[in-house]
Phi, psi and omega in degrees: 000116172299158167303332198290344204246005178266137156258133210281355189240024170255153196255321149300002182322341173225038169285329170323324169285344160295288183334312199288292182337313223244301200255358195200056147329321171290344174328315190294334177272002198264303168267001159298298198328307199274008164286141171288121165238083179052115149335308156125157170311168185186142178289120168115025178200080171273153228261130172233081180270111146333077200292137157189078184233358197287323185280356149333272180317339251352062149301089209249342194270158173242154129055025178103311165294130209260358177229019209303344155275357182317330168291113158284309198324314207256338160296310194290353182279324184284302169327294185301324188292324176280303128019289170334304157322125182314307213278328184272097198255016199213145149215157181236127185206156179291179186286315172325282217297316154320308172264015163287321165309338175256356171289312181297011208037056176279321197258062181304137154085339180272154137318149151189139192260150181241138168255112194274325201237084170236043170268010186253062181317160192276111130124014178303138156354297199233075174280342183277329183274090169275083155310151201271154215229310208268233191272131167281161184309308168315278174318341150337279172300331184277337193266358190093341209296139193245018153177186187232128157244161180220138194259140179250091169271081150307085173269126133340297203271331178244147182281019168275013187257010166278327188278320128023261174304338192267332189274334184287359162265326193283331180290293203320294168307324159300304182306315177319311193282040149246350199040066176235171189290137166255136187251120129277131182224112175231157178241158161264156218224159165204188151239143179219147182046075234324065168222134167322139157230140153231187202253100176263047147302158168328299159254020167286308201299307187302311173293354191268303186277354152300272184328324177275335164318278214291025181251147198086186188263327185215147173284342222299296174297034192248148190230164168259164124244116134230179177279143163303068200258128192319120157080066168278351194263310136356277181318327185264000173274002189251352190213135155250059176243102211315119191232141191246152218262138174252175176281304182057214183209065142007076215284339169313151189306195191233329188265010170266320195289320188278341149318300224266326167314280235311313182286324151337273184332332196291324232260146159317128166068359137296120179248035129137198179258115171261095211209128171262287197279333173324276169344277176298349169209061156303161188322310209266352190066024177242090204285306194299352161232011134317291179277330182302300175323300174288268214308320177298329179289341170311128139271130179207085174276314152318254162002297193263000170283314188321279207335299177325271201328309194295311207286335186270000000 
């Protein structure tokens, strides 16, 4: 069913996805199979991806709000309204979201990321031994899929980030031996008033994508999600690995937070955005001129040299 044909104020609008669900399940591997899928990346045309992996985790809040996701009816209403958009090629979501999106037929044409590790629930006991929980290399590879991200938190202090590390090498290699992408996002961690933090300083960040470089047997599929954070030219000055820029949930005004991309995006070996709640619950409730906005910020210099050639 397209979006044009859900009306957004009916309460049953996805029940079709229980029904599906309940009597003809293989449906979901039937629309990864029949789907188009994304030419694949390329330098000088950066990636604009739609994060929606966070209530994994039960991350549930936006913007102030501690339940603003709590609806899938009102995520998948978003999702598609961000989807829409041309500019926007990519998405990254846990498995529930992912296959209501490809039963809706959204992600014609997209990237798509599998969120392999949300067992390091938001505000859990042992929230740093995040297990991997979610999409597997495998399943991945059976979905079309062009990669996996794992959020990676490096506590010092605590010892599950030897297992940590150790299970986020072993996902790199799997995804590498299917040759899909490993997105890594990693931080260094802490707990302060006994809740995770991570440290976005300057060289906390430089030191997080060193330790995430060197995990696995090859780099060679390996990608960055990091944060935007002071003295980005440093940070992208420490790796060479194609790296996409996150979002978080930004307490900052929305026309400082699309500087602080815009001036990011600018940098060598940034290849584009992976950005969620931002987006998807702006201040303002205007997800479709939200993502206009962010998608304005996108470099594609490929794209528009192609575009020169053809028009001469």
């Amino acid at each position: 069913m397209s979006r044009t044909e859900i009306d957004p104020a009916d309460p049953r609008r996805y029940e079709f996805l229980t029904r599906i669900r309940l009597e003809d399940p293989q449906a979901v591997a039937r629309a990864a199979t029949a789907r188009r899928r994304h030419p694949g990346p390329k330098l000088g045309e950066q990636n604009f991806i739609v994060a929606a992996d966070h209530t994994a985790r039960g991350a549930m809040g936006a913007q102030g709000n501690p339940t603003a996701m709590n609806d899938r009816r009102e995520l998948l209403d978003r999702m598609q309204q961000a989807l829409a958009n041309p500019a926007v090629d990519g998405v990254l979501a846990s498995p529930d979201i992912m296959d209501d999106l490809l039963l809706l037929g959204a992600l014609e044409g997209k990237l798509l990321f599998g969120s392999m590790n949300r067992g390091g629930l938001a505000g859990f006991v042992n929230e740093f031994d995040d297990r991997f929980t979610g999409h597997t290399a495998q399943s991945l590879a059976d979905l079309g899929a062009d990669g996996g991200k794992m959020l990676t938190r490096i506590a010092y202090d605590d010892p599950a980030t030897a297992s940590l590390l150790e299970d986020t090498s072993h996902a790199i290699d799997e995804l590498t031996a299917h040759g899909l992408i490993s997105m890594v996002e990693p931080f260094l961690s802490q707990r302060v008033e006994g809740r995770a933090r991570n440290d976005l300083t300057p060289d906390a960040v430089i030191k997080s994508v060193a330790i995430a470089s060197g995990l696995g047997a090859s780099s060679a599929h390996k990608w960055m999600k990091l944060p935007v954070v002071d003295e980005m030219e440093r940070v992208m000055a420490s790796t060479t690995m194609p790296t996409v820029l996150l979002g978080g949930d930004p307490s900052s005004r929305p026309d400082e937070v699309f500087a602080t991309w815009g001036a990011a995006l600018a940098l060598p070996g940034v290849q584009g955005l992976t950005v969620g709640r931002t987006l998807l619950y702006p201040a303002d409730g205007d997800v479709e001129g939200a993502v206009a906005a962010a998608a304005s910020l996108l470099r594609r210099t490929a794209q528009n040299e192609s575009e020169m050639e053809n028009a001469s």
